[in-house]
C-alpha positions in Angstrom: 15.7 -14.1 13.5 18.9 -14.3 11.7 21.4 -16.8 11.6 24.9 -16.3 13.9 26.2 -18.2 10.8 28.5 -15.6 8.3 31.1 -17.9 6.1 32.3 -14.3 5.6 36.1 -16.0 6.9 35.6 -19.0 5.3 33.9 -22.7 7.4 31.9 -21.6 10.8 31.8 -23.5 13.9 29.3 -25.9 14.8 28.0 -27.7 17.9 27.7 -31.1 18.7 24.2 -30.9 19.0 24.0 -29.3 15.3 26.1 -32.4 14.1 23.6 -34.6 15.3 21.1 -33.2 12.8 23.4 -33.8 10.2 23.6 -37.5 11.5 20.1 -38.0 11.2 19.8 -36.6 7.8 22.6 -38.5 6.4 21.1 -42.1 8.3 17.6 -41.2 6.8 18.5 -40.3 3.5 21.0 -43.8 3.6 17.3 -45.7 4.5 15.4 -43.6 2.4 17.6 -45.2 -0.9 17.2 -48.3 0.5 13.9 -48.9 0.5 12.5 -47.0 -2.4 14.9 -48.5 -4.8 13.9 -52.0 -3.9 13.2 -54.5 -6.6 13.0 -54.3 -10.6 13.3 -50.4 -11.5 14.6 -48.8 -14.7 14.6 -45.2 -13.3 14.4 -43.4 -10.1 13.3 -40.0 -10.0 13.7 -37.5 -7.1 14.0 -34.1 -6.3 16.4 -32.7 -3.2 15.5 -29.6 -1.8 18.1 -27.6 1.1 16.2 -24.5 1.7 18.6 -23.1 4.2 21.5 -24.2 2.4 24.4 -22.5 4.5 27.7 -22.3 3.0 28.5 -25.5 3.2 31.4 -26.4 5.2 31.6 -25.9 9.1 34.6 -26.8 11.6 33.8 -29.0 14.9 33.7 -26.4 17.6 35.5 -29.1 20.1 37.4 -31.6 17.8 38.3 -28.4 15.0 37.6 -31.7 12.6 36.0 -30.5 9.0 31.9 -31.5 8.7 30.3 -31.3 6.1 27.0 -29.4 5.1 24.0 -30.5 4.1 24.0 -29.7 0.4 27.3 -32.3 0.5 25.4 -34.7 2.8 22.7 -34.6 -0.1 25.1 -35.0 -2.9 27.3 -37.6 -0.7 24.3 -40.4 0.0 23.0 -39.6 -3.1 26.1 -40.8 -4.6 26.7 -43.6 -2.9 23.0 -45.4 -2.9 23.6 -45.1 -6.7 27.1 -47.2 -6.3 25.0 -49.4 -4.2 22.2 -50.0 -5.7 24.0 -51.0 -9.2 26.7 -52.7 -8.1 25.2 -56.2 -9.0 22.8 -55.2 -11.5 23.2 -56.1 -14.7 20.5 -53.3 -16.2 21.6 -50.5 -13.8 19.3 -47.9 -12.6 19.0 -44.7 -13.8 19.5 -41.8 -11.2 17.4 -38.9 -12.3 17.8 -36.5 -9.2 17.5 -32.6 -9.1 18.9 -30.4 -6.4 17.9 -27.3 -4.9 20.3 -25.4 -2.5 18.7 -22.3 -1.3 20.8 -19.6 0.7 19.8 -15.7 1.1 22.9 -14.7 2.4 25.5 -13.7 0.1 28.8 -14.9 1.8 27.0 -18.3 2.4 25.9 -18.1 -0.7 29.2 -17.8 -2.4 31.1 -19.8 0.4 28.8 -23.0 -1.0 29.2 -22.1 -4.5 33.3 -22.2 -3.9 32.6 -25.2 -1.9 31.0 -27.2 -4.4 33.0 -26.5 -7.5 36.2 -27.4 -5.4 34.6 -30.3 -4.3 33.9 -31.4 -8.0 30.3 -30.4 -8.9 31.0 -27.4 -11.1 29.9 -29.0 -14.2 26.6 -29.8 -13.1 25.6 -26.4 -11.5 22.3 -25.0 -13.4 22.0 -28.8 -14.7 20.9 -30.7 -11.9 22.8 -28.5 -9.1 20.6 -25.4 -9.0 21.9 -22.6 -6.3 19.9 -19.8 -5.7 20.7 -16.7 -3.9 17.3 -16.2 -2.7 15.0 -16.8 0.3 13.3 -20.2 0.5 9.7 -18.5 0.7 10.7 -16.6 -2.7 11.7 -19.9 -4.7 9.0 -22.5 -2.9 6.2 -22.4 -5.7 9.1 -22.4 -8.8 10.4 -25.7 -6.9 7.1 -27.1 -6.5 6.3 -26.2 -10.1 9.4 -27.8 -11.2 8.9 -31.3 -9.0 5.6 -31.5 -10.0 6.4 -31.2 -13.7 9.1 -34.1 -13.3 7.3 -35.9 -11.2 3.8 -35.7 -11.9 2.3 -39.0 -10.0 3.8 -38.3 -7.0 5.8 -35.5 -6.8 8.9 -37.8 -4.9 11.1 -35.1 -2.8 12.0 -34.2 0.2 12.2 -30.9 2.0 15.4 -30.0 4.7 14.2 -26.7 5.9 16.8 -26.2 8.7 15.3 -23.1 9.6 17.3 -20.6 12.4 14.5 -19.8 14.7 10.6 -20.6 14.2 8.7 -18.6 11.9 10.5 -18.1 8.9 8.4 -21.2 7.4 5.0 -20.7 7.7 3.3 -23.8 8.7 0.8 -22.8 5.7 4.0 -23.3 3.1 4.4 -26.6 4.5 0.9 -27.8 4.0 1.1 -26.5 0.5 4.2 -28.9 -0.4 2.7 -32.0 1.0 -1.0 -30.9 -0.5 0.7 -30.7 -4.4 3.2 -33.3 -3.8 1.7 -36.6 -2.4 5.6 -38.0 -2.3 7.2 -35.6 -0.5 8.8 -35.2 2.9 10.0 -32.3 5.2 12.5 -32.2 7.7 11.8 -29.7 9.7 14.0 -27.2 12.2 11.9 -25.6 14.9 13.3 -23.2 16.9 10.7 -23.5 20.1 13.2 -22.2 22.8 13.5 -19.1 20.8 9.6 -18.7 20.8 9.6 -19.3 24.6 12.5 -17.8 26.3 11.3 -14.3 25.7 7.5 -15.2 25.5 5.5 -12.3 26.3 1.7 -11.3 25.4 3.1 -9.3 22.4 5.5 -11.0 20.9 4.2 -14.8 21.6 1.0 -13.7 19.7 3.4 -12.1 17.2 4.9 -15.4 16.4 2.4 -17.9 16.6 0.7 -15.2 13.5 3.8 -15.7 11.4 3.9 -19.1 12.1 0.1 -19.5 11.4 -1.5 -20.6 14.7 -3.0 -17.8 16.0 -5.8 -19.7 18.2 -2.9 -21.6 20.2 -3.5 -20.6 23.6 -7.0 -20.6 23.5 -8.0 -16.6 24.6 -5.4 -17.7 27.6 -2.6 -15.0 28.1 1.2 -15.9 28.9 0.4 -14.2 33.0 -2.7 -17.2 33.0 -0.6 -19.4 31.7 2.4 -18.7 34.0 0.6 -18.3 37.2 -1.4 -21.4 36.8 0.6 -24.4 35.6 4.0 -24.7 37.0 5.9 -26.0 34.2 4.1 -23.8 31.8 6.8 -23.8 29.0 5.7 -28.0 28.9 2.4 -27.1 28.9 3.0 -24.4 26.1 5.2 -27.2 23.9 2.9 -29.6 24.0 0.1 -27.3 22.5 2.3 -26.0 20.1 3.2 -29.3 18.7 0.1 -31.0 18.3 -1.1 -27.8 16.4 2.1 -27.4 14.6 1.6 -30.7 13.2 -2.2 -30.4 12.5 -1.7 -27.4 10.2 1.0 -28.3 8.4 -1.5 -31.1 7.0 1.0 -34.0 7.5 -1.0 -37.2 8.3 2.5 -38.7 9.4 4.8 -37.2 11.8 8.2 -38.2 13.9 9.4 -35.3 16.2 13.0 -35.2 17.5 14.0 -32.8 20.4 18.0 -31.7 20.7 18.9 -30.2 23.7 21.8 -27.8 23.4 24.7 -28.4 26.0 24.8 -25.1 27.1 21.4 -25.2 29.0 19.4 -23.2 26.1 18.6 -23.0 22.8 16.7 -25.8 22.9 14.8 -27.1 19.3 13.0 -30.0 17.2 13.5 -31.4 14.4 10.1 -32.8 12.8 9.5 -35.3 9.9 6.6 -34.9 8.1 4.8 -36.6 5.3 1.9 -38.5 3.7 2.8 -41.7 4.5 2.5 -44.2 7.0 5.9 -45.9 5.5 8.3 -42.5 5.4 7.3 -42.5 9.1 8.7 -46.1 9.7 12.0 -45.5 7.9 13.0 -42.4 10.5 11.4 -44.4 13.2 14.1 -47.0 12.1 16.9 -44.3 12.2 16.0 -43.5 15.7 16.4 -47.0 16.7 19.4 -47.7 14.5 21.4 -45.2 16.1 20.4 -45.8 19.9 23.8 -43.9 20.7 22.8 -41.1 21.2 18.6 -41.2 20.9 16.6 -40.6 24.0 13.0 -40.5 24.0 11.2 -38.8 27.2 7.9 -39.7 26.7 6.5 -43.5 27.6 7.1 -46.8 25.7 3.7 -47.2 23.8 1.0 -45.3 22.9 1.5 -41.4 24.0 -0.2 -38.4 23.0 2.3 -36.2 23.4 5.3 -38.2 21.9 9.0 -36.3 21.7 12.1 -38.2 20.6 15.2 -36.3 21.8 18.9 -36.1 21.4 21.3 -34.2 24.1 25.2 -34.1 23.8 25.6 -34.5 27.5 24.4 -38.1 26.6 26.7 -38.4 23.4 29.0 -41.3 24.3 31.5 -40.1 21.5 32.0 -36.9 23.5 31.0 -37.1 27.0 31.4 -41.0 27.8 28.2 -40.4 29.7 25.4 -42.9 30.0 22.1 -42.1 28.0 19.4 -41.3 30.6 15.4 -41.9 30.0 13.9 -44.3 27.3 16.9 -45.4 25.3 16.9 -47.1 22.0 18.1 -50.5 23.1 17.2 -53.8 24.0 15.3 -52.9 27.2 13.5 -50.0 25.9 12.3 -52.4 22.8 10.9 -54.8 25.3 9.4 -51.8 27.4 7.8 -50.9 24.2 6.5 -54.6 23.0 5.2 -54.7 26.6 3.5 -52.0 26.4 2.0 -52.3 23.0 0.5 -55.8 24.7 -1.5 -54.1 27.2 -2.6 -51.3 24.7 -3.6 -53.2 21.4 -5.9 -55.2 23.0 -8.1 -52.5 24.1 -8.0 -51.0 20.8 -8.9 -54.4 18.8 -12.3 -55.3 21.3 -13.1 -52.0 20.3 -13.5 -53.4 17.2 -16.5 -55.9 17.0 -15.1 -57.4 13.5 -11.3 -56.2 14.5 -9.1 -54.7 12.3 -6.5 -54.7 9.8 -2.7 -54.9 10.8 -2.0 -51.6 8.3 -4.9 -49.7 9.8 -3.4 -49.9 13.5 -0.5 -49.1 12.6 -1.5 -46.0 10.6 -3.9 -44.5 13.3 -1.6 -45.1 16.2 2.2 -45.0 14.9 2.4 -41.0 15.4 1.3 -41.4 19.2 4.6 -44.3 19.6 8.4 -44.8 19.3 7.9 -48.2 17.7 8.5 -49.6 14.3 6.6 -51.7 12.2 8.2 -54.7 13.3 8.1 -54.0 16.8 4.3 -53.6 16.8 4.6 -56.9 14.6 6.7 -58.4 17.7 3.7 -57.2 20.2 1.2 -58.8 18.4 2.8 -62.3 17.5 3.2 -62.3 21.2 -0.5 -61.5 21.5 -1.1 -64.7 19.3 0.8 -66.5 21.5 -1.0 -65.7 24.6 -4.2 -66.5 22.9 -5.4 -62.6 23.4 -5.8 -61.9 19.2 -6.0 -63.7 16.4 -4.5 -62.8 12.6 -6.2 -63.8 9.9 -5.2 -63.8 6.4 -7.1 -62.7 3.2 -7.9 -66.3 2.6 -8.6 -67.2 6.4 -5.6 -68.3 7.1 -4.3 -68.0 10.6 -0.6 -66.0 10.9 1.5 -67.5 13.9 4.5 -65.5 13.9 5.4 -62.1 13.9 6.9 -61.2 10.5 4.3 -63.4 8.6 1.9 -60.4 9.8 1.0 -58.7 6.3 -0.9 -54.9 6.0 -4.0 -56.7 4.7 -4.2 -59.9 7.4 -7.0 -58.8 10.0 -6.7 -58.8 14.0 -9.3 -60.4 16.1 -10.4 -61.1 19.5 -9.4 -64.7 20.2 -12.6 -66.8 20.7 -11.4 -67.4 24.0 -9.1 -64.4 25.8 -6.5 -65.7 28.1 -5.2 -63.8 30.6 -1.5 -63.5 31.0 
């Protein structure tokens, strides 16, 4: 499927609910410098990697106000965490980043390459700015290759593939980055009303091949599927998730649904990576900008989690109230609540317990809650005498953020009900 995006005139038009992708990028990648530059560090290496780069510049559809791409959004946090991070260091770190801006059309192509000289990076172009006029499928293994060689322990990067449609990144070219590259990350674009809305036996089965899940429906065909569950496009979504996820290879995942305005086009946006901690951070973002977050699945433990965003909801343009789970104060307590009744279960399922870390890594893709929420849940569970923490050294943890990956939960010798 091809982009409605040209930049043959000059900066396109975008939607609100295409800005609020950019949000979430620009909050993540704020987070992302926060946390991994904590501490005594001499250098910090990273690789950025657009692979649907665009051409760089857009226009609000509704306020006609300039917003910026995502190769400037890269550039942009980039240079301010480094202003941050040294402003009170005496030995300041050293920033060694690499970017790679990937665009196959060739107005975009040159539309970004105007738009970044004029904005003050032509002196770094082939350095450390590398803009290829190319598909992202053509240049994935050089970029690997190159992050790799820079970074060979852990291959630090991250991936925005902001992808128009569904298939045009095979979920076996994701598993490939995050098999060679134990430190990277990929945002991820999905498409999934443009796989449904025209979903027929042909060209379903058509898609789900390029995609890489041929098996998804299970020998069922669309007329089964249809006539037997009502709201087959759920049923269809939620299959197509869970195996999206599977073989992509990510052991951590945080999907975010956006809801067009107009009723349709409908798509996620999914985080992926090898690490329990990368997961917490865009958890984190959700919560951290509850304006405009919805989640529609429950407060704890779901199989079938989806995170959402829908500019009817946008208070900066509608003035309407969020509807659903919302990322505030109630829906924080909903989720501490629930967390209560579900950790329980899962710890006297446990005859010796288990660690803090190990909950939280087997159960954080099924939740909308942080770290420190779950922390929350089960300092209240110490409270009510239902668990115990234990240290390494057997010492007993009585509040929440005392809670370390390593201390160990356990039945309470005596459960109280509550």
């Amino acid at each position: 499927m091809l982009s409605q995006y040209t930049w043959k005139n000059g900066p396109e038009a975008i939607a609100q609910h295409s800005v609020a992708k950019h949000r979430i990028l620009q909050a993540y990648l704020a987070e992302y410098f926060k946390v991994l530059i904590g501490g005594r560090r001499d250098e910090f290496k990273l690789t950025l990697v657009d692979g649907f780069a665009g051409g760089g510049l857009y226009y609000h559809e509704d306020t006609r106000e300039v917003v910026r791409g995502s190769p400037l959004i890269f550039l942009d946090a980039a240079r301010e965490a480094e202003f941050l991070v040294n402003r009170d260091r005496t030995h300041p770190v050293k920033f060694d980043l690499s970017y790679f801006f990937i665009e196959a059309k060739k107005d975009a192509y040159q539309h970004l390459m105007k738009v970044l000289q004029e904005d003050g990076h032509r002196s770094r172009l082939d350095k450390d700015i590398f803009v290829k006029h190319s598909s992202f499928l053509t240049e994935a293994q050089a970029i690997i290759d190159f992050i790799a060689k820079k970074s060979p322990r852990n291959g630090r990067s991250i991936f925005a593939l902001d992808q128009f449609g569904y298939n045009a990144v095979p979920t076996e070219v994701i598993r490939l980055i995050l098999n060679s590259l134990p430190g990277a990350e990929v945002i991820l674009t999905f498409g999934v009303d443009s796989l449904l809305n025209y979903a027929n036996e042909n060209n379903l089965a058509s898609g789900l091949r390029k995609l890489g899940i041929p098996t998804l429906l299970s020998g069922k065909s669309i007329k089964d599927i249809k006539s037997s569950d009502r709201d087959w496009r759920l049923f269809i979504q939620s299959s197509l998730y869970q195996s999206l996820v599977q073989r992509c290879g990510a052991k951590h995942f945080t999907p975010f649904f956006i809801r067009n305005k107009n009723g349709h086009g409908d798509y996620w946006l999914i985080h992926l990576s090898q690490h329990h901690k990368a997961r917490d951070v865009m958890t984190q973002v959700h919560w951290q900008n509850q304006n405009y977050f919805i989640h529609y699945a429950g407060a704890g433990l779901n199989m079938f989690n989806m995170l959402g965003y829908d500019p009817r909801f946008d208070h900066r343009h509608s003035g309407q109230q969020l509807l659903g789970f919302e990322f505030d104060t109630p829906a924080r307590e909903k989720s501490i609540s629930a967390l209560m009744d579900q950790i329980p279960k899962i710890v006297y399922a446990h005859d010796e317990g288990l660690t803090y870390e190990s909950l939280y890594v087997s159960t954080c893709n099924e939740s909308p809650a942080t770290g420190e929420i779950y922390q929350d849940a089960i300092g209240q569970l110490v409270a009510y005498g239902e668990v115990q923490v234990v240290g390494p050294a057997g010492e007993r943890r009585r509040a929440a953020r005392q809670i370390k990956p390593g201390d160990r939960i356990v039945p309470a010798p005596q459960r109280k009900l509550f």
